[in-house]
PAGUSE-35974 format. One record per residue (C-alpha): residue in three letters; x, y, z; residue number from 1. Coordinates in nm, 4 decimals. Layout:
N
{r 'ALA',{X,Y,Z},NUM}
...
END
This chain:
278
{r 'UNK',{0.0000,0.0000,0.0000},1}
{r 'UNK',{0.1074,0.2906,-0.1047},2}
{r 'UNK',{0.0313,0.6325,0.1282},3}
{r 'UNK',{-0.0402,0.9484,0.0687},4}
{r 'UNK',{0.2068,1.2243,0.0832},5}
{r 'UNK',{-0.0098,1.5206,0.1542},6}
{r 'UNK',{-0.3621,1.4438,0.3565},7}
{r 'UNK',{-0.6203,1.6778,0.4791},8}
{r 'UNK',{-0.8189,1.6002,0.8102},9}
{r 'UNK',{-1.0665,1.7430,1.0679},10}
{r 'UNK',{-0.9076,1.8048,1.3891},11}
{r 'UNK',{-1.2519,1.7478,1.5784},12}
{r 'UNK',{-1.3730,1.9734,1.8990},13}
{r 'UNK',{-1.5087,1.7797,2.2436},14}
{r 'UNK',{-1.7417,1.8743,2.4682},15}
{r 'UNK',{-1.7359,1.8105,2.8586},16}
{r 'UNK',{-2.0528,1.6999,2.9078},17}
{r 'UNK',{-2.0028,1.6928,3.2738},18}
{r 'UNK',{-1.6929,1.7894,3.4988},19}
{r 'UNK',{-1.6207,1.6990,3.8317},20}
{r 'UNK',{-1.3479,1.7991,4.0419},21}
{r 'UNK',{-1.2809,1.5210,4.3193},22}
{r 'UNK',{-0.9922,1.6728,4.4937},23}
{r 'UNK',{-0.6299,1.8433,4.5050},24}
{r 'UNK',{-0.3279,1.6166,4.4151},25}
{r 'UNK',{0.0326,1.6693,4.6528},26}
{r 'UNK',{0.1316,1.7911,4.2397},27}
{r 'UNK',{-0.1095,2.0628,4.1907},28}
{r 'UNK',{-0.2804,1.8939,3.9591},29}
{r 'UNK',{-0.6531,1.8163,3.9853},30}
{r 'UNK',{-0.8048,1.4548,4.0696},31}
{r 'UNK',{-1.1321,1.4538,3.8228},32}
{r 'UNK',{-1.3795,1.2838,3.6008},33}
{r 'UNK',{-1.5610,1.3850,3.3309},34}
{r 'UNK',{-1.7387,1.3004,2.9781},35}
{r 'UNK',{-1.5578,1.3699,2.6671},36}
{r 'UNK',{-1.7870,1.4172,2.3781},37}
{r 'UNK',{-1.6269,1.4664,2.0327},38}
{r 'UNK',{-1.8400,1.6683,1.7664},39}
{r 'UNK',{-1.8185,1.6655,1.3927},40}
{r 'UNK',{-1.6923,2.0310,1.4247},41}
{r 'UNK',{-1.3256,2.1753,1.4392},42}
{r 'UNK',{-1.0254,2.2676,1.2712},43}
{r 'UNK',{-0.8738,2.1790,0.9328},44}
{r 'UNK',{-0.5269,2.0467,0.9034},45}
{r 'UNK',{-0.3011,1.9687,0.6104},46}
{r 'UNK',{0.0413,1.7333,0.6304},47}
{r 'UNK',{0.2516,1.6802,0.3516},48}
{r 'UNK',{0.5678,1.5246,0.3584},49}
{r 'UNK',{0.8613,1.7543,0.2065},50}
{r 'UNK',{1.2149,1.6083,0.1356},51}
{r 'UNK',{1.4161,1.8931,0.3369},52}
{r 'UNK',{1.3592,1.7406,0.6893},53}
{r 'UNK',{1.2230,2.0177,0.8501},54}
{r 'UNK',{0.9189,2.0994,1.0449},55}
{r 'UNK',{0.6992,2.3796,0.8361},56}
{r 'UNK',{0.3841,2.5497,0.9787},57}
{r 'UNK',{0.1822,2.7502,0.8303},58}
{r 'UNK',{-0.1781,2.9334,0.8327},59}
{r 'UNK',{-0.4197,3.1904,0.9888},60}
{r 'UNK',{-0.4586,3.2119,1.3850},61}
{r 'UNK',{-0.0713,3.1516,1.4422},62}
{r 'UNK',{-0.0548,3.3728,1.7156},63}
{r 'UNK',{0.1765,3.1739,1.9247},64}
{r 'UNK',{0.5410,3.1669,1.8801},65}
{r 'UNK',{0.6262,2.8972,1.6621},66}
{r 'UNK',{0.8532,2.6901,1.9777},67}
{r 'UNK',{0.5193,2.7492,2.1853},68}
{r 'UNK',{0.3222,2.6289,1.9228},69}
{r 'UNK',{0.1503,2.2578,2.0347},70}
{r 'UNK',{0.1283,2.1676,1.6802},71}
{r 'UNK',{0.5272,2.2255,1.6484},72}
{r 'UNK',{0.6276,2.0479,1.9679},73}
{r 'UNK',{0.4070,1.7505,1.9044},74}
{r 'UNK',{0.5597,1.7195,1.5408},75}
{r 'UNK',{0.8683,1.7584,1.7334},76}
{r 'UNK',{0.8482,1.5181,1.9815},77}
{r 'UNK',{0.8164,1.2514,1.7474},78}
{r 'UNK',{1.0379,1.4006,1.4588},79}
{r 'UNK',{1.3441,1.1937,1.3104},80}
{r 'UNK',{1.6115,1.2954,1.1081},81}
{r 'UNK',{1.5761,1.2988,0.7445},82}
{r 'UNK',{1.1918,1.3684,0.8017},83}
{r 'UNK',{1.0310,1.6249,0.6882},84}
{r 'UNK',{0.6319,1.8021,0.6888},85}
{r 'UNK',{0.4362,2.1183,0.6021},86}
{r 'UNK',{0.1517,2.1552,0.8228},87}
{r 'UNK',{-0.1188,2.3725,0.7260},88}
{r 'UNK',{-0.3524,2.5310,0.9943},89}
{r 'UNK',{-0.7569,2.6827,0.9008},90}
{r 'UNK',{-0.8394,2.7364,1.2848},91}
{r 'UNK',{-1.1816,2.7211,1.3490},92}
{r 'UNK',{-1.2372,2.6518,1.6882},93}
{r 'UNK',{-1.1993,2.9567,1.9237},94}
{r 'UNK',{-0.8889,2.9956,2.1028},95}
{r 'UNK',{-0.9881,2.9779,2.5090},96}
{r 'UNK',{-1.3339,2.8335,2.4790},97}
{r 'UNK',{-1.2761,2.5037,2.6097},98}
{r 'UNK',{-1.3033,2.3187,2.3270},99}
{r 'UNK',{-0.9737,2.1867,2.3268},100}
{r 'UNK',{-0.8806,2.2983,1.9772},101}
{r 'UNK',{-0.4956,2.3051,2.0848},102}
{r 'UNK',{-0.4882,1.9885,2.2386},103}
{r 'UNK',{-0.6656,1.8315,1.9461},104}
{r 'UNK',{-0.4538,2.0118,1.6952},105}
{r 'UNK',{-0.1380,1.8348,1.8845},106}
{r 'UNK',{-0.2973,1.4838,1.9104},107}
{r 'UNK',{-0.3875,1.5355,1.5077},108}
{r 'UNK',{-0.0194,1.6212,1.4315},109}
{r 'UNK',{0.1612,1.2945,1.6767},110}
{r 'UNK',{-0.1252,1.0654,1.4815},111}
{r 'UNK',{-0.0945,1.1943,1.1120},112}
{r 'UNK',{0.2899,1.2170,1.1514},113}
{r 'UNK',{0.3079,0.8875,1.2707},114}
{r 'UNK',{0.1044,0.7171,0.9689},115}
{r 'UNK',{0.2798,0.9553,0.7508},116}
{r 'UNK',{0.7074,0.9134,0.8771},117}
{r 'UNK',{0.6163,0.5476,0.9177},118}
{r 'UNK',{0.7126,0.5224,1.2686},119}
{r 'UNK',{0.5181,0.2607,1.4138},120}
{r 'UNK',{0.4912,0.3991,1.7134},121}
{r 'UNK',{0.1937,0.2379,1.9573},122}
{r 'UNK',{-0.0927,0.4297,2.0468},123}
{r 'UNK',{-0.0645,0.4099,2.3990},124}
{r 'UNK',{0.2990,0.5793,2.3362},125}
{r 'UNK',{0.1335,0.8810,2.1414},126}
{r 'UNK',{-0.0975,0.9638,2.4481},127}
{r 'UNK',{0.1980,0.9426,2.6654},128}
{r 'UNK',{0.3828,1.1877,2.4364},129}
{r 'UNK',{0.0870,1.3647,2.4279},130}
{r 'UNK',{-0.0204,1.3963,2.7797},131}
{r 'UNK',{0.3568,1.6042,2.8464},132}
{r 'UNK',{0.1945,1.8665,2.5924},133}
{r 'UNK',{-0.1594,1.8614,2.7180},134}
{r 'UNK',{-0.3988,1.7182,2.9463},135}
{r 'UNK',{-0.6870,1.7001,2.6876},136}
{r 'UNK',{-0.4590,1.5238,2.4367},137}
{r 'UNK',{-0.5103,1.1603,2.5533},138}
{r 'UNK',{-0.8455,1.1925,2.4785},139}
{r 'UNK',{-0.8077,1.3114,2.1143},140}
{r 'UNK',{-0.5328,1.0606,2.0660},141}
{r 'UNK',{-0.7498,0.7695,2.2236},142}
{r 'UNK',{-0.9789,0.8912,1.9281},143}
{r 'UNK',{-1.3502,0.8165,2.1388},144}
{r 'UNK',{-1.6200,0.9813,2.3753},145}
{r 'UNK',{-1.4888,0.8694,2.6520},146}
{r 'UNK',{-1.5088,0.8335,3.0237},147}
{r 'UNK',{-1.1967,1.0345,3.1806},148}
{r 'UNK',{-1.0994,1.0214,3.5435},149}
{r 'UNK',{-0.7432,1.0776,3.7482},150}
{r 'UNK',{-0.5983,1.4252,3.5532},151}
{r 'UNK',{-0.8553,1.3617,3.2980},152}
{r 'UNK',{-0.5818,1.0583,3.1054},153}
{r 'UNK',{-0.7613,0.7775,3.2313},154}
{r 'UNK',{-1.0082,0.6725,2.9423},155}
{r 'UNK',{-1.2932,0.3997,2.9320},156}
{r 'UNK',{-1.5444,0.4117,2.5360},157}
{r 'UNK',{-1.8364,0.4683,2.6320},158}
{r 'UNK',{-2.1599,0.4920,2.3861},159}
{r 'UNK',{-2.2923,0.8252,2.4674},160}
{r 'UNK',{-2.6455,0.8721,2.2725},161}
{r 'UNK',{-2.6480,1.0738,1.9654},162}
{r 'UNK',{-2.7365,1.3656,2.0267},163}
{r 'UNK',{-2.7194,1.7092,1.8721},164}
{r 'UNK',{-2.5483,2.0618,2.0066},165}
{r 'UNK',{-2.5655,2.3882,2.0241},166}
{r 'UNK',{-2.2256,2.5296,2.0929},167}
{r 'UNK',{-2.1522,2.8974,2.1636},168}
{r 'UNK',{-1.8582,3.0719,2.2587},169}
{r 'UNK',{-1.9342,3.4731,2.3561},170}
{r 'UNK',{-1.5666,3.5934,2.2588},171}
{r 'UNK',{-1.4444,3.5510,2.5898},172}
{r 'UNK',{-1.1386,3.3828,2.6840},173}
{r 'UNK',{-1.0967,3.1975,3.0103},174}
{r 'UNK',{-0.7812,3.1167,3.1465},175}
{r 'UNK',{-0.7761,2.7602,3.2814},176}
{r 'UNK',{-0.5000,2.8214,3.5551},177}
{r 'UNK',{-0.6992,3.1084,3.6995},178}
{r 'UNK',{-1.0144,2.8926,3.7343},179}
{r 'UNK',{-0.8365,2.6040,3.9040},180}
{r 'UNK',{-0.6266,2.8107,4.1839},181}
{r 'UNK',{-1.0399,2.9807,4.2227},182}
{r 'UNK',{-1.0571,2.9839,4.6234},183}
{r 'UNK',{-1.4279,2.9130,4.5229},184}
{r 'UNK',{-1.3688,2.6169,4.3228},185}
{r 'UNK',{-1.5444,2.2875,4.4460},186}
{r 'UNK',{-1.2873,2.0398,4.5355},187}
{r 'UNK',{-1.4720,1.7383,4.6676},188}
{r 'UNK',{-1.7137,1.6507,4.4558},189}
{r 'UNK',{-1.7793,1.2789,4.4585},190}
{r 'UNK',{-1.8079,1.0570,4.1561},191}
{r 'UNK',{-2.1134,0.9908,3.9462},192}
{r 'UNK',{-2.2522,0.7076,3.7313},193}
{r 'UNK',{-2.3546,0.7000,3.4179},194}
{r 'UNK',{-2.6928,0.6148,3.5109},195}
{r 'UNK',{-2.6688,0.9846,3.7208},196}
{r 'UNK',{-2.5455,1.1593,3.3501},197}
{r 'UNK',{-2.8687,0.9473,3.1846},198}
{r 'UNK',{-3.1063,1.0170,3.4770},199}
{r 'UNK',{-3.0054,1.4125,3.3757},200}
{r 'UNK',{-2.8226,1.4397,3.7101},201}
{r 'UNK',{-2.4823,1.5921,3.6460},202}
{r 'UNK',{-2.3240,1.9484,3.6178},203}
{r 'UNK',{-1.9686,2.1468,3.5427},204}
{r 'UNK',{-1.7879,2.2313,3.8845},205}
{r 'UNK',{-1.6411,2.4890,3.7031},206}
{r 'UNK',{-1.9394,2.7188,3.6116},207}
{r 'UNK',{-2.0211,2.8498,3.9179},208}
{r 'UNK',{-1.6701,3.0186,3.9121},209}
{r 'UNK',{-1.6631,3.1288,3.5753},210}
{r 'UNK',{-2.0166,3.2716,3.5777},211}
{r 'UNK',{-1.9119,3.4825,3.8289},212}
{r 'UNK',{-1.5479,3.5921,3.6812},213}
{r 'UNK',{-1.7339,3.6242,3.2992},214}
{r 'UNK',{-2.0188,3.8152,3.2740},215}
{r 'UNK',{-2.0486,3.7549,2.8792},216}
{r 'UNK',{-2.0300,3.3255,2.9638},217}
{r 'UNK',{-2.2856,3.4405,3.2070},218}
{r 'UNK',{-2.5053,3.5889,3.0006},219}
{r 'UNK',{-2.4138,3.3280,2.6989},220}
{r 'UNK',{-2.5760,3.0468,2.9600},221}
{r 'UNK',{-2.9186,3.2575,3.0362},222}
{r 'UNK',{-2.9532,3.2891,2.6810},223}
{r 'UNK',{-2.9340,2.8857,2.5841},224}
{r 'UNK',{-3.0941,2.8305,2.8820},225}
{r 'UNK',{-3.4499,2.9510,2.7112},226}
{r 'UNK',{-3.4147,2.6740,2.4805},227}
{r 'UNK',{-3.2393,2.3864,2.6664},228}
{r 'UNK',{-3.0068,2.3008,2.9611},229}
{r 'UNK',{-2.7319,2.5425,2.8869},230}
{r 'UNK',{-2.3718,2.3891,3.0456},231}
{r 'UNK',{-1.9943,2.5433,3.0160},232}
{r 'UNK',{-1.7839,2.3300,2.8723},233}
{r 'UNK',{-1.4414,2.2128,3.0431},234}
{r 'UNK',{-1.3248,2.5597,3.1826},235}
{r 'UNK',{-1.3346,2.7964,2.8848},236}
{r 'UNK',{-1.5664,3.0916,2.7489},237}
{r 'UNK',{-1.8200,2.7779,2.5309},238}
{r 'UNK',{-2.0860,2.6987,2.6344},239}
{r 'UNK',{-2.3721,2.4160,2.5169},240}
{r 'UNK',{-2.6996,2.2997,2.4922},241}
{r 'UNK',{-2.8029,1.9106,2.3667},242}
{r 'UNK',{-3.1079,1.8935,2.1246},243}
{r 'UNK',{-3.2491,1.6029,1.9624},244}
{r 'UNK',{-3.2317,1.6539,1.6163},245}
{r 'UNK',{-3.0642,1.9050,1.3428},246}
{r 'UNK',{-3.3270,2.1297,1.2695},247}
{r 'UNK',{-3.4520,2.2070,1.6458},248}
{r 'UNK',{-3.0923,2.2877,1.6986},249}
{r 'UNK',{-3.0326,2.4612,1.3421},250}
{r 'UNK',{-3.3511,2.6884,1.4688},251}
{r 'UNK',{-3.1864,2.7696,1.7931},252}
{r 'UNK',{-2.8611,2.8930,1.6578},253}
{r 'UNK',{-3.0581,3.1150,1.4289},254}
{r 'UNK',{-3.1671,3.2837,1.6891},255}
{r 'UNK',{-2.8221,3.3414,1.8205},256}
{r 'UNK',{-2.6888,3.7466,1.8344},257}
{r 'UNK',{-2.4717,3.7761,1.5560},258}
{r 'UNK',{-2.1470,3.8987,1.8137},259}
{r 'UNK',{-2.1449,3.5237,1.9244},260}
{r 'UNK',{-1.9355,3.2438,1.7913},261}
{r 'UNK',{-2.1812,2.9939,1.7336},262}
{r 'UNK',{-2.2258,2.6222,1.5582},263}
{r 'UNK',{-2.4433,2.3519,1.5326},264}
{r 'UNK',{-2.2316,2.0162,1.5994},265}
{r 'UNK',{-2.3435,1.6956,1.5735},266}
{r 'UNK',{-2.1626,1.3988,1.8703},267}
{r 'UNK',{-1.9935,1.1447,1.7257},268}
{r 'UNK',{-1.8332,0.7989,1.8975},269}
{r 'UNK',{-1.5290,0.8269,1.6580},270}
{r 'UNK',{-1.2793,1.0510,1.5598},271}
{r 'UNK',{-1.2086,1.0646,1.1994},272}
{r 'UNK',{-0.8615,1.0141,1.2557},273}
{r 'UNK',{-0.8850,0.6875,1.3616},274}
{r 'UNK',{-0.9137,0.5655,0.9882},275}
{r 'UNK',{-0.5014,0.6276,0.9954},276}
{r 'UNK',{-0.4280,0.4713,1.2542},277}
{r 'UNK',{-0.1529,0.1582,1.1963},278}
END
């Protein structure tokens, strides 16, 4: 078989459709569980192979310096000599929303690269690479909703029903570090089933906090909220609602004001990356 040299992909988006914070680790770190939803949403990538053996990035959003750059250090984490790639960035997803556009980006890059250089490398090897860049990579790497617990690398599949969503991000970044050193955050929450997330029984430990720090995420939530069971995702600026099929969820966004950021996203089980794995 012969591959490709140059392949475009979705970088897909997640949701957290619930987030619990279970307690302070001696590390710093946060002891948690929640449920990662991917959505048939999020940025488009590029790789093609060049025959200089360097690392090439390119495309709009590339505000970050280029050695800050997740993309970059995930290509070079797994980078040989002799090797070369172009990546090609259309950024989609919002930077800060809690989407995890970055981490996904990074977990796109170790997986394509891999298929691409031929390097064999297992799975369980990318996440580990992965989870020094991010803590949301795993997940993306992993390549399935999934069940998350410990710093959130700790996966389980789970079949999460199809749903549709709402997602809207009210141009306002939130800084993840500031939420979790929050004095008000909730630290002990205590684990819940998945017959607790079915029964409807769940919620973000983060929003309380960044309701009160964001007034725009604030008023992002009352405005879902007339339609459905509006819910922050992870600790950015997005927030969500679930609907049942396109077109009651197409109608909602319509309805959206124009200043927001907003997308209709269907769940998926599967990333479309997994088609290239080895």
């Amino acid at each position: 078989m012969i591959k490709e040299t140059s392949i475009e992909i979705l970088s897909p988006a997640k949701l957290n459709l619930f987030l619990y914070i279970l307690g302070r680790r001696p590390d710093g770190y946060h002891n948690l569980q929640t449920l990662f939803q991917l959505v048939e949403v999020g940025d488009t990538m590029t790789f093609s192979k060049n025959n200089i053996g360097e690392i090439r990035l390119s495309g709009d959003n590339l505000k970050i310096p280029i050695n800050e750059n997740l993309i970059f250090k995930a290509a070079k984490a797994i980078h040989r000599p002799g090797l070369g790639v172009d990546i090609t960035l259309n950024k989609k997803i919002p930077i800060g929303a809690g989407l995890g556009g970055g981490s996904s980006n990074a977990a796109s890059t170790l997986i394509m690269l891999n298929y691409l250089w031929n390097l064999d490398i297992e799975k369980s090897e990318l996440a580990r690479i992965g989870s020094k860049l991010g803590a949301d990579v795993p997940v993306f790497v992993f390549g399935k909703s999934a069940l998350a617990t410990g710093v959130g690398d700790k996966l389980s599949a789970v079949d999460i029903p199809r749903r549709w969503y709402v997602i809207i991000f009210p141009n306002c970044r939130v800084n993840t570090g500031e939420i979790f050193s929050s004095e008000e955050l909730t630290r002990n929450s205590t684990p819940i089933t998945m017959a607790d997330f079915l029964a409807g029984e769940y919620r973000n430990d983060c929003q309380v906090v960044v309701k009160e720090r964001f007034k725009d995420v604030k008023d992002a939530l009352k405005w879902l909220g007339r339609y459905g069971d509006s819910r922050l995702t992870g600790t950015g600026g997005a927030v969500f609602a679930t609907f049942n099929s396109e077109v009651e969820a197409r109608e909602v966004a319509f309805e959206a004001p124009e200043s927001w950021w907003t997308v209709v996203a269907r769940g998926i089980d599967q990333s479309p990356l997994m088609d290239f794995r080895l």
